[in-house]
GUTIFI-216566 format. One record per residue (C-alpha): x, y negated, z; residue in three letters. Coordinates in steps of 0.25 Angstrom, whole numbers, plus 2048, in hexadecimal, padded with zeros to 3 digits. Last residue first. Example, Ala and Ser with C-alpha at 12.3 -4.5 7.8 and 13.67 -1.06 7.14 Angstrom:
2
83780481DSER
83181281FALA
REM end
This chain:
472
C52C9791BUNK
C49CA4914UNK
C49CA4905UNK
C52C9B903UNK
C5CC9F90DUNK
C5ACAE908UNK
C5DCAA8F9UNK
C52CAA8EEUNK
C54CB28E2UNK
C46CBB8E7UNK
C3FCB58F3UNK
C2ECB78EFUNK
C25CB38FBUNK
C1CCBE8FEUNK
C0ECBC903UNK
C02CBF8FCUNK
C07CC68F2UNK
C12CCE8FBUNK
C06CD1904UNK
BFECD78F9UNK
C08CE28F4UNK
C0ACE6901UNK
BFBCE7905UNK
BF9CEF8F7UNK
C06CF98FCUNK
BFCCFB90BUNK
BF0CFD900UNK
BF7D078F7UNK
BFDD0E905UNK
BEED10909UNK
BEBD168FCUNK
BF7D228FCUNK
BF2D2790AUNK
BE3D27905UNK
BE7D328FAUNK
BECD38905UNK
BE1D3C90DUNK
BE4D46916UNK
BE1D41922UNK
BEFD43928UNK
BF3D3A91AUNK
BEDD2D920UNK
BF4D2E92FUNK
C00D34929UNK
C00D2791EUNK
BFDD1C928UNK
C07D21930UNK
C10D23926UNK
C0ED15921UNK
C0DD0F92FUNK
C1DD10932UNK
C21D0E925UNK
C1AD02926UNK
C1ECFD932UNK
C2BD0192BUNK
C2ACF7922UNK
C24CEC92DUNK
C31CEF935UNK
C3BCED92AUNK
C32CE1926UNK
C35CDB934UNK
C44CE1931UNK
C45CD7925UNK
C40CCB92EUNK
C49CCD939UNK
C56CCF92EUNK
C52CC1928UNK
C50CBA936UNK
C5BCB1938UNK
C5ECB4927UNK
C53CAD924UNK
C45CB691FUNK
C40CBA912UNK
C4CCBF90BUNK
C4DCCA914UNK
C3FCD0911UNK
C3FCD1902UNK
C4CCDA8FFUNK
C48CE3908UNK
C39CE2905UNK
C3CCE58F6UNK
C40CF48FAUNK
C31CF58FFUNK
C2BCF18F1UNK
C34CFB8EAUNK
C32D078F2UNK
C24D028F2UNK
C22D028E3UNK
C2BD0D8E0UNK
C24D168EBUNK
C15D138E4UNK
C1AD1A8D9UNK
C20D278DFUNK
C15D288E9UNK
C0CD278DBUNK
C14D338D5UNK
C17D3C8E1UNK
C06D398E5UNK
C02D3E8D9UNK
C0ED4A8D8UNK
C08D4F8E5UNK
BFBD508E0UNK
BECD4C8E5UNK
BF0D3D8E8UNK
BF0D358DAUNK
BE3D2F8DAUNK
BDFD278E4UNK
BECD258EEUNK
BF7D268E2UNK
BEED1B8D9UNK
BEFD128E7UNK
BFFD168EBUNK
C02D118DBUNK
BFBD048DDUNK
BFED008EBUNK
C0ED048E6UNK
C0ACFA8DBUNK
C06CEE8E3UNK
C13CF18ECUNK
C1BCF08E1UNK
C15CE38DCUNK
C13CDA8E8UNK
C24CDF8EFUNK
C29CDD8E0UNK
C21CD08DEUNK
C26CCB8EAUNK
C33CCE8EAUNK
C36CCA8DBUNK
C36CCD8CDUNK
C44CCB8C9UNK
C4BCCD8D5UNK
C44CD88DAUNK
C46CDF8CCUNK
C52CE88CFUNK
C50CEB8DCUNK
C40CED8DBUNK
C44CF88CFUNK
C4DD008D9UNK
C43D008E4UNK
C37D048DBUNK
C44D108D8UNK
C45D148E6UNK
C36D188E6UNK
C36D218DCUNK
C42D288E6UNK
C3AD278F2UNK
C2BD2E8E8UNK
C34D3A8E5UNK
C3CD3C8F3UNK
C2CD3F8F6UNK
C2BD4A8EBUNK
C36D508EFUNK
C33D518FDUNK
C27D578F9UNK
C2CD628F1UNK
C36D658FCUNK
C2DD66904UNK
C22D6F8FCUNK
C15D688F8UNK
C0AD6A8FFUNK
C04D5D8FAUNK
BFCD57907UNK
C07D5E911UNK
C15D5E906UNK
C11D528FEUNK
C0CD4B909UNK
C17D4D915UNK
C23D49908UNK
C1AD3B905UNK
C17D37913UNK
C22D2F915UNK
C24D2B908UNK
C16D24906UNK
C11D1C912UNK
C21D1A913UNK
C1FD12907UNK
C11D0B90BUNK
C15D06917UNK
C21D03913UNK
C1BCF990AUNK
C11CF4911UNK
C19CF091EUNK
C24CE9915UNK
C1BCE090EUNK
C13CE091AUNK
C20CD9921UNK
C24CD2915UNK
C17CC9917UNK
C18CC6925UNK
C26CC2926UNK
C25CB991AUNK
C19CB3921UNK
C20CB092EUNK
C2CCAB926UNK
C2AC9C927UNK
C20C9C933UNK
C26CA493EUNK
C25CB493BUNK
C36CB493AUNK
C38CA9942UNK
C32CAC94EUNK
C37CBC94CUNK
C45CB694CUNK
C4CCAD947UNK
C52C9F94DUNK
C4FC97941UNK
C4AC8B94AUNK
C3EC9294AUNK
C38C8E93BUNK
C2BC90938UNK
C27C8393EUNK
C32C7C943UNK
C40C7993DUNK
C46C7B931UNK
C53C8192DUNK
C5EC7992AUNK
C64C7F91DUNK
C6EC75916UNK
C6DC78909UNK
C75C82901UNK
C81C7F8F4UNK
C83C8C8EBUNK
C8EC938F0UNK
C9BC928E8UNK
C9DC9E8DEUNK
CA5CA88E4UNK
CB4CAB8DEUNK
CB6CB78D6UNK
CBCCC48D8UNK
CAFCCA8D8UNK
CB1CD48E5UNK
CBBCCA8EBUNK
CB2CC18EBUNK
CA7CC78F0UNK
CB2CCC8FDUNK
CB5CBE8FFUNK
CA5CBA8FFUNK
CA2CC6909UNK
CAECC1911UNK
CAACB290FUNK
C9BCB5915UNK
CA1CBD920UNK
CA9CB3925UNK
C9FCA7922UNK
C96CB092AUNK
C9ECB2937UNK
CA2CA4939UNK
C94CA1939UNK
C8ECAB943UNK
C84CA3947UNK
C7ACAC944UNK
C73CA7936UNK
C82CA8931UNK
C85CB6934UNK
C77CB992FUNK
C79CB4923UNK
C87CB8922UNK
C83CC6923UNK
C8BCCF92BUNK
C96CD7922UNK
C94CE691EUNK
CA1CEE91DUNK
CA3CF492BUNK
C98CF3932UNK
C8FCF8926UNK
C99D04925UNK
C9AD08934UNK
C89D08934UNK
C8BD10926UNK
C92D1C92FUNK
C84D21935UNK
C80D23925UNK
C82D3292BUNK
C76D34933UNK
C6CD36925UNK
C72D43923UNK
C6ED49930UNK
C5ED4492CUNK
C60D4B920UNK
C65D58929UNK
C5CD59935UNK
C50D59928UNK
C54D68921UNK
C5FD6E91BUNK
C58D6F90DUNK
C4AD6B90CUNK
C4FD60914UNK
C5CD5D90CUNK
C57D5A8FFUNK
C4AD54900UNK
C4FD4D90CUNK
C5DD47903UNK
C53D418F7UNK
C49D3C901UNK
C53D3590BUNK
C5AD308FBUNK
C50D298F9UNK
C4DD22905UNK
C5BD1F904UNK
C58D1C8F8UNK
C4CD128FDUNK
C56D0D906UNK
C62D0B8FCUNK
C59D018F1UNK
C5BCF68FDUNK
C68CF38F6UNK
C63CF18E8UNK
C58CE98EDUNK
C62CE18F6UNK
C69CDE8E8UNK
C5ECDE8DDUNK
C56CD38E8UNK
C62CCA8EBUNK
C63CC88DAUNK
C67CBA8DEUNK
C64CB78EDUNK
C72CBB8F2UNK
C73CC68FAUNK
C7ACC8909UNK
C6FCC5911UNK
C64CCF907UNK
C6DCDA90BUNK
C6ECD891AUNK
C60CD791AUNK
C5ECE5913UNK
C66CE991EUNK
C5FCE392AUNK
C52CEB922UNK
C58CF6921UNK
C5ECF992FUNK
C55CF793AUNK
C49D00935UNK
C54D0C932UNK
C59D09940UNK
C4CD08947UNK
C47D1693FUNK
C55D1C944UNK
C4FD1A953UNK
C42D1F950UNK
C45D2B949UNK
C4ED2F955UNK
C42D2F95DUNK
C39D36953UNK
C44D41952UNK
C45D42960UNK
C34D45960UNK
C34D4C954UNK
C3BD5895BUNK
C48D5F959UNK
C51D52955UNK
C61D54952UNK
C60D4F944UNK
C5AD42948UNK
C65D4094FUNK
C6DD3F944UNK
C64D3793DUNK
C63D2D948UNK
C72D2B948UNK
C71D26939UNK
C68D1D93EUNK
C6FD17948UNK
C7AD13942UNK
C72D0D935UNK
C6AD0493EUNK
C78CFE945UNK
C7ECFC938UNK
C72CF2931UNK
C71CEB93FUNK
C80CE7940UNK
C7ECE4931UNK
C75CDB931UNK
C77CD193FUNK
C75CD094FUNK
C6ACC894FUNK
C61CC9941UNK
C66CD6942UNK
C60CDA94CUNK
C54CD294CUNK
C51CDA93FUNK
C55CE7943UNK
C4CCE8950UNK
C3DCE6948UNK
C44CF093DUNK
C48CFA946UNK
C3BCFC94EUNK
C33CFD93FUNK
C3ED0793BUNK
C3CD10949UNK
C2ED0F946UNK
C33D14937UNK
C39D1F941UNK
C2DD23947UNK
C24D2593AUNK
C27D32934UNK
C28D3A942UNK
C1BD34949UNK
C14D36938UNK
C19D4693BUNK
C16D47949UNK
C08D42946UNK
C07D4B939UNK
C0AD56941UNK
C18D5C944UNK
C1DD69944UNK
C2CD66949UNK
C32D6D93DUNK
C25D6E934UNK
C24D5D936UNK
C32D5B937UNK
C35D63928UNK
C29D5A921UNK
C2FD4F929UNK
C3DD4E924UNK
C3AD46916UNK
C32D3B91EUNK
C3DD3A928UNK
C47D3891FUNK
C41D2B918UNK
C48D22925UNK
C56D28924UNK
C59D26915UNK
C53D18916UNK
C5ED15921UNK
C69D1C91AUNK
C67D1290AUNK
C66D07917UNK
C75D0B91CUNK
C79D0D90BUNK
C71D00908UNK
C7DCF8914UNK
C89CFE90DUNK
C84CFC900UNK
C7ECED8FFUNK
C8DCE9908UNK
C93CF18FDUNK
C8BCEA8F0UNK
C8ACDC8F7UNK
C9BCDC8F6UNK
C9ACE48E8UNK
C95CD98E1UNK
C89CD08E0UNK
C8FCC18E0UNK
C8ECB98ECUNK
C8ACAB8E8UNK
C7DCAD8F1UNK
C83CB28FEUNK
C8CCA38FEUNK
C7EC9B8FEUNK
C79CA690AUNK
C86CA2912UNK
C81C9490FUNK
C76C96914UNK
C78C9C922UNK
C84C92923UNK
C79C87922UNK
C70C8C92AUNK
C7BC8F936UNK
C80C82937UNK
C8BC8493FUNK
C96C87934UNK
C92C7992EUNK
C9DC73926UNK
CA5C80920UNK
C99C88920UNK
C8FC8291BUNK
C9AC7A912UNK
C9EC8990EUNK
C8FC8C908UNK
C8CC7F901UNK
C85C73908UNK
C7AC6C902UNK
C72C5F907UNK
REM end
């Protein structure tokens, strides 16, 4: 039996399944156009700020560690806390806005981290600053992946990959453009005044609230039926409006009614469903995609402008430059995954990129160590690799789960990313403390080798398949 999108919602407004997918039939006759291209830009320019607060601090610690004269301990404490603070925010976030919905959860995390910046401005010690730190790392942890969730609900399968590609592109220039705006403005006026910069996207939480509609999905998934087909026919009204052309009726959908028993709790959500037996290995699998990853990344470019300057003796401002070098080679292996994620795949992208990012870190860690242009080149390489590789995850971890639990199973990625970018510094101070830096560069080969494996072994390929297909 078939039912069309308004029968669903006509004949049966209780039946939640099959209003949830008839409201994703009607997503997938949307035309791109300007609609997705505002609610894509509102929503990137808060995550373009989040990515420009996290890389901030790596660019403002060769100041911190003469201003406050810390010691590599203090300095690794300082580096580290607020990705803790991201791994906190990404195990809260989910279940967040899993409940109480995107957007709300999306504003709330810009707010408060545009107030962390400006009291990090005020801090005379690295304890406070550690503290504040803390807090904004929750929020940055909190925010990106509920948005790149929110993305992925509000795009039709065809080309979904170029669309929330192209859209995930503003955090690695926000992480760009952190390194551009330190390189500058460090040297120049000092760190109080790049993190004082940073406070004023406080005004994007108004402009979410204001213009961003909830997702239907999620509307619909929660009971609120009346809600979602409102919602749904304003953003379908406004598409319209847009073309100036009718939409095309939606392709017919089948009755959804969700089986029952193993692997499937009653479809109540949740951590029991999301490591339950359907999705248990999805979750697994994406989680060491996302751990590896970031663990090698941020293995990398944190510890990148402390190298060149302690290892090298390179001048700051040289060093800074040559580490806003290997962020900005990295933002074009996002570019080229956004244009050909749906061509070639999100499994062969996630397997290949990181098989040559093991390559490049390899040759670096052997050979290519004893100058600064050495390790700017091979840094530089391996950086498009895993830039590109971890800016597929976004796109690659939403579609794995239902909507009850898609925003749950894209912040448990969040946490295992910054896990990673947690213990890669780490790993990376303890490592480099001995002095031995060609070793550095091999251990991350191996950790982007795990990566490369695990997506072999066990990634599941979801590219022109819509989210109720993918995951019921």
């Amino acid at each position: 039996m078939t039912i069309d999108a308004q029968r669903a919602a006509a004949e049966r407004p209780g039946d939640t399944p099959a209003l949830a997918a008839a409201i994703g039939a009607r997503f997938e006759r949307l035309p791109l156009c300007r609609w997705q291209v505002m609610v894509r830009l509102v929503v990137g320019t808060a995550t373009f700020f989040e990515a420009f607060d996290q890389l901030l601090i790596a660019y403002a610690l060769p100041q911190l560690r003469t201003e406050w004269n810390l010691d590599t301990g203090h300095t690794t404490a300082l580096m580290t806390v607020g990705s803790v603070g991201m791994l906190g925010g990404a195990l809260v976030s989910g279940r967040l806005a899993d409940r109480v919905g995107r957007v709300k959860v999306i504003a709330g995390c810009i707010a408060l981290a545009s107030l962390c910046n400006l009291l990090l401005t005020l801090c005379t010690s690295p304890e406070p600053f550690m503290a504040v730190r803390f807090v904004q790392g929750m929020a940055i942890g909190g925010e990106v992946p509920i948005a790149a969730t929110f993305i992925a609900e509000i795009t039709r399968a065809h080309q979904r990959g170029r669309f929330v590609l192209l859209f995930e592109l503003v955090f690695p220039v926000g992480l760009t453009a952190g390194a551009l705006v330190a390189y500058w403005l460090v040297p120049l006026l000092g760190w109080r005044w790049m993190f004082g910069l940073a406070a004023l996207p406080v005004v994007l939480s108004l402009v979410v609230l204001r213009y961003v509609p909830e997702s239907p999905r999620w509307l619909a998934d929660h009971g609120r039926h009346e809600q979602a087909l409102a919602t749904m026919a304003s953003i379908e009204t406004k598409v319209e409006r847009i073309t100036g052309a009718p939409l095309p009726p939606p392709e017919p959908t089948p009755s959804v009614v969700p089986p029952q028993g193993k692997g499937w709790p009653q479809g109540k959500g949740g951590l029991r469903e999301l490591f339950g037996d359907r999705y248990r290995k999805r979750m697994i699998v994406v989680g060491l995609l996302w751990f590896t990853g970031y663990f090698a990344n941020y293995g990398i470019t944190s510890w990148l402008p402390t190298i060149y300057k302690s290892h090298f003796h390179l001048d700051l401002s040289t060093a800074l430059l040559y580490s806003t070098v290997t962020s900005c080679t990295g933002l074009l292996g996002c570019l080229i995954v956004a244009l050909t994620v749906d061509r070639v795949g999100r499994r062969n992208t996630v397997i290949w990129c990181f098989a040559a990012a093991a390559l490049c870190l390899l040759v670096l860690g052997l050979s290519a160590t004893g100058t600064a242009v050495g390790v700017l080149i091979w840094t530089s390489l391996a950086a498009v690799f895993l830039f590109g590789c971890n800016i597929c995850l976004y796109l690659y971890t939403p579609e794995l789960f239902p909507t009850r639990i898609r925003a749950l199973g894209a912040s448990m990625g969040g946490a295992m990313n910054r896990l990673g970018i947690v213990l890669g510094p780490i790993v990376v101070g303890a490592v480099y403390a001995g002095g031995a830096i060609g070793t550095v560069f091999v251990t991350l080969a191996a950790v982007a080798l795990i990566g490369s494996l695990t997506a072999t072994a066990g990634a599941e390929e979801t590219s022109g398949r819509s989210l109720e297909d993918v995951a019921p």
